[in-house]
N, C-alpha and C positions, 0 to 999 in steps of 0.2 A: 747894221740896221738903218741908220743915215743914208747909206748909199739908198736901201731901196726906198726908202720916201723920197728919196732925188729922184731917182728912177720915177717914181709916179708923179711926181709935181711937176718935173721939167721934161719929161721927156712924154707925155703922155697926153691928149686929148680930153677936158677935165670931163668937158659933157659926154663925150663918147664913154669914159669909164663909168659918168655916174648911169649912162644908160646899161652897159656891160653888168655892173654891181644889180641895178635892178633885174635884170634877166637872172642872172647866179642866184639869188635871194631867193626871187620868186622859184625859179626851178630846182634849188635845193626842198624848200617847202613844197612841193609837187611831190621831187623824189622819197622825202619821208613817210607823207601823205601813202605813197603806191605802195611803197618795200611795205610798209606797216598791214596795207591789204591784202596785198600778196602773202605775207607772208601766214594771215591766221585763214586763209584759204587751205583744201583740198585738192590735191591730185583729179584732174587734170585744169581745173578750174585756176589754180594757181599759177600754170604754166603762161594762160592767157593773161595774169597780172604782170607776172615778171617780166613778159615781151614787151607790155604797154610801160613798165616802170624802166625796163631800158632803152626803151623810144626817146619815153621825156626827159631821163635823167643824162644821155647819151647828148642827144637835142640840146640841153639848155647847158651843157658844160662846152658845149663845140660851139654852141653860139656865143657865150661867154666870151671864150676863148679869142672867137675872129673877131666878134666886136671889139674889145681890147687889144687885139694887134692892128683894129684899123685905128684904132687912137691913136696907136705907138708912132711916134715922130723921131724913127733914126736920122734925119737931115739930109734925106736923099731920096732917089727916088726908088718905089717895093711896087714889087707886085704879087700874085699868088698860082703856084703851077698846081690846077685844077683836081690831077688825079690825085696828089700827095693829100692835096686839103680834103679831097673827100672819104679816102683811105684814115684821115684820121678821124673824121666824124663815126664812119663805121667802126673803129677802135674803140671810139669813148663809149658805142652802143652796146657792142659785143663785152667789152670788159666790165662793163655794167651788172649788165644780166649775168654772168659772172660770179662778182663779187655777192650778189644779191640772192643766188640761189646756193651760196654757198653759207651766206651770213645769216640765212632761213632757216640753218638747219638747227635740230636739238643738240646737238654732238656740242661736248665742251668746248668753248676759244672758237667756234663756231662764225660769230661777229665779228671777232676781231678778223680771222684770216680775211670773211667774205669782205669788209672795210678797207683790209691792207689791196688785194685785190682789184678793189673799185680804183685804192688809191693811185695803184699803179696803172689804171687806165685812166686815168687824170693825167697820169704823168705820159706815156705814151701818145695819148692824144694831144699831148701839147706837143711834144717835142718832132712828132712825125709831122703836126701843123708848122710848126717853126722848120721844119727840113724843106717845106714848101714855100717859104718865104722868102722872097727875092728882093734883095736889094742891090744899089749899086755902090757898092765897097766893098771890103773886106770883109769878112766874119771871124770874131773869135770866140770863145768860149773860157769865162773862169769857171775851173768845176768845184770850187767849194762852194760857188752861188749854186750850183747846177746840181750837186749832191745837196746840198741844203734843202733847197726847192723838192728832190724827191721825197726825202725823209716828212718835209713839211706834208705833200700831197699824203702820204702812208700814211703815218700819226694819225695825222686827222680824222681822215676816212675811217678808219680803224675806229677811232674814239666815239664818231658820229654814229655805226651802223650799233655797237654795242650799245653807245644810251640807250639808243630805240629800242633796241632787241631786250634789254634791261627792266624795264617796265611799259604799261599800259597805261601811265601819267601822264599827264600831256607834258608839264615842263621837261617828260624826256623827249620825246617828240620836237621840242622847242631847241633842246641842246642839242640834240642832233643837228637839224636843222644851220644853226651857228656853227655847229664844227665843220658840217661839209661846205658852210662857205666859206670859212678858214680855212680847211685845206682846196678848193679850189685858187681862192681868189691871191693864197700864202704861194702857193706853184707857182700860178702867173707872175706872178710881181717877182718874186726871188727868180724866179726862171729867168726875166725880160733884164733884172741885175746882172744875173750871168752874161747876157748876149751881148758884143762890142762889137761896132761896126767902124770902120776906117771909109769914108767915101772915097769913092775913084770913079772914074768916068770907066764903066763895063759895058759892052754893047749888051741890050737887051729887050727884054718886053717889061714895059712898067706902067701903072696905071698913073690916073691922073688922080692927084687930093683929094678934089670935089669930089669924084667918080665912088672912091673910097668910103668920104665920108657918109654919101648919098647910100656907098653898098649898105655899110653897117646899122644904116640905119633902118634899110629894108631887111636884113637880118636880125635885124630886134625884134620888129616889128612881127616876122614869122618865126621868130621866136616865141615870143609872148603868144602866139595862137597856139603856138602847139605845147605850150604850158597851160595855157588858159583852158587848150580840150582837154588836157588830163586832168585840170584841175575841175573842168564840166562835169568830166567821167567819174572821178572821185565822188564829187557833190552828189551825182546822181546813185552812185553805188553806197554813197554812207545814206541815202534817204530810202535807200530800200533795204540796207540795211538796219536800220532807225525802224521801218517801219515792220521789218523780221523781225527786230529785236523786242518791239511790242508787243508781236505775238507769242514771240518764245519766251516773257515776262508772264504775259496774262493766258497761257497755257495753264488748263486745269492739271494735265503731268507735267509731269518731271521730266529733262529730256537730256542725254550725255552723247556729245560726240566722242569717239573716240578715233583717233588717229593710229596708221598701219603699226607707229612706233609705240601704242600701247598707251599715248598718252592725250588726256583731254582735251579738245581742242574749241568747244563749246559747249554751255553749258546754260541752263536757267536758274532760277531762284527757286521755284517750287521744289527741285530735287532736294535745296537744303530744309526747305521745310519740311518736308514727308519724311526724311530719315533723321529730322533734329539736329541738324549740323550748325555751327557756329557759320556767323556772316566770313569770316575770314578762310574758314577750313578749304571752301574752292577756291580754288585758280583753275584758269588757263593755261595747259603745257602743264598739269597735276600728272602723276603715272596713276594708270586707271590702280593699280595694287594700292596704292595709297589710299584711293580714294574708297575703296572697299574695304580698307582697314580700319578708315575713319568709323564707318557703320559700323562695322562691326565692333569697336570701342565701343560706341556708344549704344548698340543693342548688347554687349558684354559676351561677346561671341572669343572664344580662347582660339591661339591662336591655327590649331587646325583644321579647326574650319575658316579663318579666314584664307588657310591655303588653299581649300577645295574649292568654296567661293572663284577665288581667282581664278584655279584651275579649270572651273567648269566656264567661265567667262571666255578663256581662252578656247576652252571646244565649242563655245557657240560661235566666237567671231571666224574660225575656220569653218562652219558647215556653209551651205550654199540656201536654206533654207531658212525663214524667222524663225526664233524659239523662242516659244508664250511659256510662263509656268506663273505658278503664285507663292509668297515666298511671306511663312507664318512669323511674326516675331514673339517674340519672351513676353510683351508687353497686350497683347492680345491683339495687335494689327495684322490687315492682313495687306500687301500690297503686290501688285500685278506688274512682272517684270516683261518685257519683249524688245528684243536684240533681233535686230535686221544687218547682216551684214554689207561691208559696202564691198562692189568688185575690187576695187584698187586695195584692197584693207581695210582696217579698221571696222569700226559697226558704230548705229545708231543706237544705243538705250532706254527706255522710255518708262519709265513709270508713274503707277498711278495708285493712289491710297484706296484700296476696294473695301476698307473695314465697315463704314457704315452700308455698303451693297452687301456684303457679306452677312452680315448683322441683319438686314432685315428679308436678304434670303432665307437666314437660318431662323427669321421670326417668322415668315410664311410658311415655312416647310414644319413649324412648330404645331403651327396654327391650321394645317391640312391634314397633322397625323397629330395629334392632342386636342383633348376637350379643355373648352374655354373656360368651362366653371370649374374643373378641379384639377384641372394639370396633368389628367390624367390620359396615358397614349387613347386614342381612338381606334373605333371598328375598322378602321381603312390600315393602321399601324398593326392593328392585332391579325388583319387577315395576311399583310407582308410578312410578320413576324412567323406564319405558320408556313405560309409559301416559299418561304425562303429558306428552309431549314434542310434541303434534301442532304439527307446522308447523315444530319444530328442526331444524336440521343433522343429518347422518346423524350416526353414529357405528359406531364395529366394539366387538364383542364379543368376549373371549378368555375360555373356558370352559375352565378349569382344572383338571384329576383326578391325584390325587396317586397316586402306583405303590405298590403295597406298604404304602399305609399300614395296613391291616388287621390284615397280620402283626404290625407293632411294638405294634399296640394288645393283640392279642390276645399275643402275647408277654410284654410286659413291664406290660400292663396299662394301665385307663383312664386313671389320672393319668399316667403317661407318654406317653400317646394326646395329651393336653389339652397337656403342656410341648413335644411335636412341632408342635401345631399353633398354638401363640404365636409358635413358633422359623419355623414357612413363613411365617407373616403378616409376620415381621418382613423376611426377608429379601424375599417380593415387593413391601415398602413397600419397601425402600432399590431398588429396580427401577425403580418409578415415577415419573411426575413429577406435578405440582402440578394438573396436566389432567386426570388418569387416576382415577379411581373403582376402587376394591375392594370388594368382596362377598363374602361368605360365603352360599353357598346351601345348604347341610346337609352335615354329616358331612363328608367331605375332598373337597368341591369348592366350587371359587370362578369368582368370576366379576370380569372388571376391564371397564372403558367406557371408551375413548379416543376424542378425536377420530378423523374415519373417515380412516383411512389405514392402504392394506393392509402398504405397504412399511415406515411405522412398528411394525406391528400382528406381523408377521412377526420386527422386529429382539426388539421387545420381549417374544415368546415365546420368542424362541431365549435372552433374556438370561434369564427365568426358568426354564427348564429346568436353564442351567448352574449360577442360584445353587441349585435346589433340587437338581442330583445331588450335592450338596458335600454329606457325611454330619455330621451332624447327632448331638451330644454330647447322651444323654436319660441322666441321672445318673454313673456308669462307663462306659456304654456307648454305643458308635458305632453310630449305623446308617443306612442306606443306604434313600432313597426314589424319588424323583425323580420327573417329573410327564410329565402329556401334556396338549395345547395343542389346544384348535380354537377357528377363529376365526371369527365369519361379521361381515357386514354389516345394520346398523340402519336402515330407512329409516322418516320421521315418522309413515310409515301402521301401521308393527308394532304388533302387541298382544306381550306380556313373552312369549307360550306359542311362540308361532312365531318371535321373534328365538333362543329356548334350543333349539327345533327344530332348526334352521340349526343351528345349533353344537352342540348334542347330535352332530349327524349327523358333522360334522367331526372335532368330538372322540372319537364311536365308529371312527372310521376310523382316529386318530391311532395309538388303543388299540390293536387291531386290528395294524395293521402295526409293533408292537414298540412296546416303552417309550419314554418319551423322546423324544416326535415329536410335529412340529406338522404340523395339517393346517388349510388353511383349505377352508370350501363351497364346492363351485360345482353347479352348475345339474346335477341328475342325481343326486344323491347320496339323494335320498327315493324314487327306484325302487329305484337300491343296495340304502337300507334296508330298503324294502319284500320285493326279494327274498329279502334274508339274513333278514329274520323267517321267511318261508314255508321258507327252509332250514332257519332252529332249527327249525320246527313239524314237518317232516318229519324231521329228524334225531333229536327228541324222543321220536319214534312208530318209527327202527326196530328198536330193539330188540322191541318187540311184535309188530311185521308183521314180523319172521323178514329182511330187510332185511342184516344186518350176515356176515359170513363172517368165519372165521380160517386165515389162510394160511399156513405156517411154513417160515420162510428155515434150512437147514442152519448147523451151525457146526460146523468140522473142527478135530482137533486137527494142527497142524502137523507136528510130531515126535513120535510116531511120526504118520504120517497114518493117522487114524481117524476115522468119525462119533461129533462129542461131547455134541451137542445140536441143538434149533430154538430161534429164536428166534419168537414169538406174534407175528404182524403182522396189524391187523384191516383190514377191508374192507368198502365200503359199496356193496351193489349193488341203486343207485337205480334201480327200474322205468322212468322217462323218461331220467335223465342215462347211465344205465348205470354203469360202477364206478368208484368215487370215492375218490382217495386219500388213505390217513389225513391227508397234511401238510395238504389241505383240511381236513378236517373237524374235525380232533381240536382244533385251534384254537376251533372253531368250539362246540365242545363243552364247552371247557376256559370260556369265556366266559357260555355259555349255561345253563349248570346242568344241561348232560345229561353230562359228564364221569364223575359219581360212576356213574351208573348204568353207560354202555358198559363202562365200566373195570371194575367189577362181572363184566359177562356175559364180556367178551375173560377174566379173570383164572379163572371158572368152568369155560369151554370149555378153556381152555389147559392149565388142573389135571386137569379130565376126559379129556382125550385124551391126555396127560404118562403117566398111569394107567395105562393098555395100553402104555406103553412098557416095554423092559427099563432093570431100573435102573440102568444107569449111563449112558443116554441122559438128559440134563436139559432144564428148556424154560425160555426166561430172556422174561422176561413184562416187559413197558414199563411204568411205572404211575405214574399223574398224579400231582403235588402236589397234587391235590386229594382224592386218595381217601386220602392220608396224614394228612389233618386230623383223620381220625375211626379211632376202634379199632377200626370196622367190618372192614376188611381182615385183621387176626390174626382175628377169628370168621369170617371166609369160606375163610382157608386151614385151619385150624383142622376148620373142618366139611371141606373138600375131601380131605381127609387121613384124617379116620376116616370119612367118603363109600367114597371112592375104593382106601383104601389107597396111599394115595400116598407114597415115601418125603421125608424134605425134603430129602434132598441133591439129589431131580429139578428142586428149586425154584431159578429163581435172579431176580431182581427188580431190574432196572433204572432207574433212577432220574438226571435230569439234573443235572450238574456245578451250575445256577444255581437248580436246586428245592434241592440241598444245604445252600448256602450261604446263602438268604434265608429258608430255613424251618428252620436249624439245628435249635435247642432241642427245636422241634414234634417233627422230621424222627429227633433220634438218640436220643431217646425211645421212637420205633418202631423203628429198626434195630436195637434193644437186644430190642426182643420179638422181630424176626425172628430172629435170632441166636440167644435164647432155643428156637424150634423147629427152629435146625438149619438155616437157608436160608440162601443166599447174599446179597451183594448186590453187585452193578455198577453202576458208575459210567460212565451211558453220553457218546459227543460227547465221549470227554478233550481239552481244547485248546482247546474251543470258548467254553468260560465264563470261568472265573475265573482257571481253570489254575492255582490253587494245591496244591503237592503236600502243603503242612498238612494238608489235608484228606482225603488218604488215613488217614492215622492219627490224625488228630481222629474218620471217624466208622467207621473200622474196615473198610475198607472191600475186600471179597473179590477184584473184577475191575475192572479198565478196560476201557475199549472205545477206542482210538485212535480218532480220524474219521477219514471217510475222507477228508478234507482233505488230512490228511497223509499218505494212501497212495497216492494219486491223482497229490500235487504231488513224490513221491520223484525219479524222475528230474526234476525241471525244478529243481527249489529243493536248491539242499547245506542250505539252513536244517531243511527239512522234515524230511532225513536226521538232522541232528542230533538234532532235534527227538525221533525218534520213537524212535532207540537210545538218546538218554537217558531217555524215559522208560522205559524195556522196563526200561533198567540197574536206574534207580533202584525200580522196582516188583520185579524180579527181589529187591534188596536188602531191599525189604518184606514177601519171601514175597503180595507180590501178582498176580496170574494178571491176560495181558494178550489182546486181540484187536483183531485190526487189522478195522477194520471198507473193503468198498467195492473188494474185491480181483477185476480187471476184467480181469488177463492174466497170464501168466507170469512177465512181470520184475517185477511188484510180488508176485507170493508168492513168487518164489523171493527179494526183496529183507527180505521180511516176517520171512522162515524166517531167512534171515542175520542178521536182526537179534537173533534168539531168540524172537520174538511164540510165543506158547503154541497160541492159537487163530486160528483165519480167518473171514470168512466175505464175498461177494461174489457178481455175478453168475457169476463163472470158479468157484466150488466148484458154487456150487448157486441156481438160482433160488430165489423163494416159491412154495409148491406148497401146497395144498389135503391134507386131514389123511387120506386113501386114499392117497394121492403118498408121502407123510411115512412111513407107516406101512408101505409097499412101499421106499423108498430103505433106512429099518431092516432089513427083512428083507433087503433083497441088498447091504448093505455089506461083504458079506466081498470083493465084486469090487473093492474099493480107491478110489482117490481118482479116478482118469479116470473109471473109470465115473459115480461116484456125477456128478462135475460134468458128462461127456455127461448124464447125466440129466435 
């Protein structure tokens, strides 16, 4: 050890080495710098590092080298044979790149060999530089300096390229760094130990000192440039890498290189976030198996699926084509995988967390085929759901229309419209079973899909009708709906327009023949349809084509017997069917939207011909709940009045026990106007609705009219008899005026009169007669009650 720090103190040039030592330093620091870039590089990308990293590291060890031989002071005179010295710079180059793409590799001991490699292009490049070295003496060689010096160059090398290769810490970077200037600077020195020189005068070529000293110093000097360019090139490549690296941090995915050997070779942060990975779980040089294993731990995936995982990872990176898929977890995530393979090998991996894309895909697709107030699929779902079916099992259909529900919306308004129809949904779910489909198809009708069975299909309409007649709590208030049912049958050929056909049809029929009824299709029922359309269209039109007549039925007073009024009965007399009676049509009217109008023309004609009566003759007019919706009727009496001169006591306006009661509010809103001008009002069919006598003085109410139910059934029923003298009693009590309506022979008026009834009227007073008849029975009423009924 003494000899070789003789060797450097006395025999060595101090500035020359301390310039030599700076070159080695620095160009060790270069060569770690490169190998380290190189080495987390890609095919072919990497190839161009290794070339650049055996330039500089080739460069700065052969500059080392001659700098420190132009130190070296054998005490004679040296000089240098040109080819040999450049022969060994190519040496130090080539064994570089060498050691470097062997010390790259994954393969175990990997570092060391590529290290030992380097080392021995250390040593080669010295010693083939020393076979170039001409002095004038003697040369010998001790080779335990000389074997020393190789093992020192190996060692080191060896120890250095492994730190590196060791970790991504910089203090290994650092130690590397330090070893390969040990083993460079450990070669030289132990090596220049080995070399003895004996002077003798040799003839030769030798330079001069200065010449020397001046060489070495211009080989520092381009030394230090082409350290200083690798070291530019680094700076520039770690700032574009710095500046990738930001992106590939502040990337919304996840992104995985994988390398040809299967293993990680970059990677981001975000990956460990989207699959919940520990900060530590990745590495660099991870095998991708591992790293699919990790997930799969932690989504609790056993372990054959994490072999398929793999497996299928390895038949993406051999296609030539990207593979997209989406890949659901245990935890309800959804994330979006694509693997781009790369030519050389290996693939690119890229993910992205798609759960809230997903999430409010499937909150749109909710939101396009479900209704927003009950959750319930929609017309657009119910029509896929039949169009989609080819080849299934039938199924029945029940099409649903809720009774009245207009009224309560229009009553008490939309948001009690909306707590009504959460309240029907809830109670048709508790109906259903676990088979059965519900629908919402707009507004208050629904639709349900059962397996196809009639006789199931039948139970389970009649069960929702009675849960929906149970009245229904919308804030304070009770109210009363109830539904109508048609039903048809599904076969796998329907399109959604003609399975609702079918059962529109049923369900207009259900409507049709009263509240609260089911009806199922059968075969016939689209002539049905078709004829009752051409009957609305001509019932539409007779009011214009002069079509409609009014007939008026006598109404007597009992006690004294006298003529006290007509009652307005309208009539349709159809050119083909001939005369059509209102119980046909008025329905038909009431449904179809010609109601407002006829009601209209009957309540016109009835005021105008009322007109020419004497006044104390009255005309008691029928009138829709439908023509009470609108104020229109006070401006029609109104104008008939200062028309006509009509007085309003001649007015009296009939209206039914169950129009009272479901259109309350609407309803005594206007009988408060009627009242207002003076007119009466009756209460026609008493007995037949609700039969509540609340509602004589809830809506004030002028006359009843008995049915003739109960006039009809006097002799057969004691109930009927009851029935009828206590109302008479109790309306007598209310100062309300009664009429038995339907009086057909002498023991029922002479039963009528003993009960007290006020008024009469039936075929035995008086038929319906046409408004000449009407206006002739006035004129000869003084002839009394036989005549007027022979009449």
């Amino acid at each position: 050890m003494m000899t070789v720090l003789s060797c450097i103190a006395g025999d060595h040039n101090p500035w020359l080495i301390a310039v030599a030592a700076l070159v080695c330093v620095a160009g060790s620091w270069a060569t770690v710098r490169l190998f380290k870039r190189a080495a987390e590089t890609r095919w072919p990308e990497r190839g161009a590092w290794f070339i650049l990293n055996a330039l500089i590291t080739g460069a700065s060890i052969w500059c080392t080298h001659f700098i420190a031989m132009l130190g070296y002071d054998p005490g004679t005179l040296v000089g240098f044979e040109p080819v040999l010295t450049i022969v060994s710079l190519l040496v130090a180059m080539a064994g570089a790149g060498i050691g470097f793409v062997v010390a790259a590799s994954s393969r175990r001991g990997a570092s060391l060999l590529g290290g030992a490699i380097l080392g021995l292009a250390i040593v080669v490049m010295h010693y083939t530089g020393m076979m170039g070295y001409r002095v004038e003496g003697i040369v010998s060689w001790d080779l335990s300096y000389l074997a020393a010096s190789i093992a020192f160059s190996c060692v080191f090398s060896a120890a250095a390229l492994f730190a590196v290769r060791a970790s991504d810490e910089a203090r290994h970077a650092h130690a590397g760094t330090a070893l390969l200037v040990l083993a460079i600077v450990g070669l030289h020195f132990t090596g220049m130990t080995a070399f003895r020189v004996e002077p003798m005068e040799i003839a030769g070529s030798y330079s001069n000192p200065a010449a020397l000293r001046a060489l070495a110093l211009a080989v520092a000097g381009v030394a230090l440039v082409i350290i200083g360019a690798g070291f530019a090139s680094g700076m520039i490549d770690d700032r574009s890498r710095a500046q990738a690296a930001d992106a590939l941090t502040n990337m919304s995915n996840g992104l995985v290189a994988v390398s040809p050997a299967g293993r990680i070779t970059l990677f981001n942060g975000r990956v460990a976030e989207i699959f919940d990975l520990g900060e530590k779980v990745m590495r660099t040089d991870m095998p991708l198996a591992e790293f699919l294993a990790a997930i799969g731990a932690r989504s609790g995936w056993d372990a054959d699926r994490v072999r398929r995982v793999v497996s299928n990872h390895a038949l993406w990176f051999a296609k030539t084509e990207t593979t997209r898929l989406e890949q659901a977890f245990e935890d309800g995530r959804y994330v979006a995988v694509v693997c781009r393979p790369l030519p050389g090998g290996g693939a690119i991996l890229t993910y992205e967390d798609v759960t809230e894309a997903r999430e409010g895909q499937r909150r749109i697709a909710h939101m396009a085929y479900h209704d927003a107030l009950t959750g319930l699929p929609n017309r657009r779902l119910f029509a896929d759901t039949i169009e989609g079916r080819a080849g299934a099992s039938a199924l029945t259909l029940l099409l649903v229309d809720l009774d009245c529900f207009k009224a309560v919306n229009d009553k008490f308004g939309h948001a009690a419209g909306d707590d009504l129809l959460v309240q029907v949904v809830a109670r048709l779910r508790a109906v259903l079973s676990e088979s059965d489909r519900a629908f919402r198809l707009g507004g208050d009708e629904f639709a349900v899909l059962i397996p196809d069975d009639h006789v199931r299909a039948g139970a389970l309409a009649g069960r929702m009708v009675e849960a929906l007649a149970v009245p229904f709590a919308i804030g304070p208030n009770m109210v009363r709906i109830g539904c109508s049912v048609g039903i048809a049958s599904i076969l796998s050929t329907d399109d959604a327009s003609a399975v609702q056909r079918r059962a529109d049809l049923a369900l207009y029929k259900a409507k049709n023949e009263g509240r609260g009824r089911v009806e199922i299709y059968r075969e016939g029922m689209f002539e049905e349809a078709a004829e009752r359309q051409a009957f609305e269209e001509e019932l539409a039109l007779a009011v214009e084509r002069g079509q409609l007549e009014l007939h008026f039925q006598p109404l007597y007073a009992l006690s004294p017997h006298r003529l006290a009024g007509f009652e307005a009965l309208v009539r349709w007399r159809h050119p083909e069917r001939g005369m059509i009676s209102p119980a046909v049509f008025i329905p038909v009217a009431e449904t179809s939207g010609s109601m407002e109008r006829i009601g209209a023309w009957v309540l016109d004609e009835a005021l105008r011909e009322a007109a020419s009566w004497p006044d104390d003759i009255y005309v008691s007019v029928n009138v829709s709940p439908v023509q009470l919706q609108t104020p229109a009727i006070l401006t029609q009496i109104h104008r008939a009045i200062d028309d006509h001169g009509l007085s309003p006591r001649q007015i009296e306006l009939e209206l039914t026990e169950t129009a009272l009661v479901e259109n309350g509010g609407q309803i005594a809103a206007m009988l408060a106007g009627f009242r207002a001008l003076g007119i009466r009002v009756a209460m026609d069919d008493f007995g037949t609705g609700y039969s509540s006598l609340a509602h004589l003085r809830e809506f004030k109410i002028d006359r009843i009219k008995i049915d003739r139910s109960f006039v009809s059934g006097e002799g057969e029923e004691a109930n009927a008899s009851a029935v009828v003298r206590a109302v008479v009693g109790i309306a007598r009590e209310l100062g309300i005026e009664t009429t038995a309506e339907g009086i057909e022979d002498e023991e029922q008026l002479g039963r009528m009169m003993g009960f007290g009834c006020g008024t009469g009227q039936g075929y035995l007073l008086g038929r319906p007669m046409v408004a000449p008849a009407a206006r002739a029975l006035i004129d000869g009423r003084e002839a009394g009650l036989r005549v007027a009924a022979a009449g």
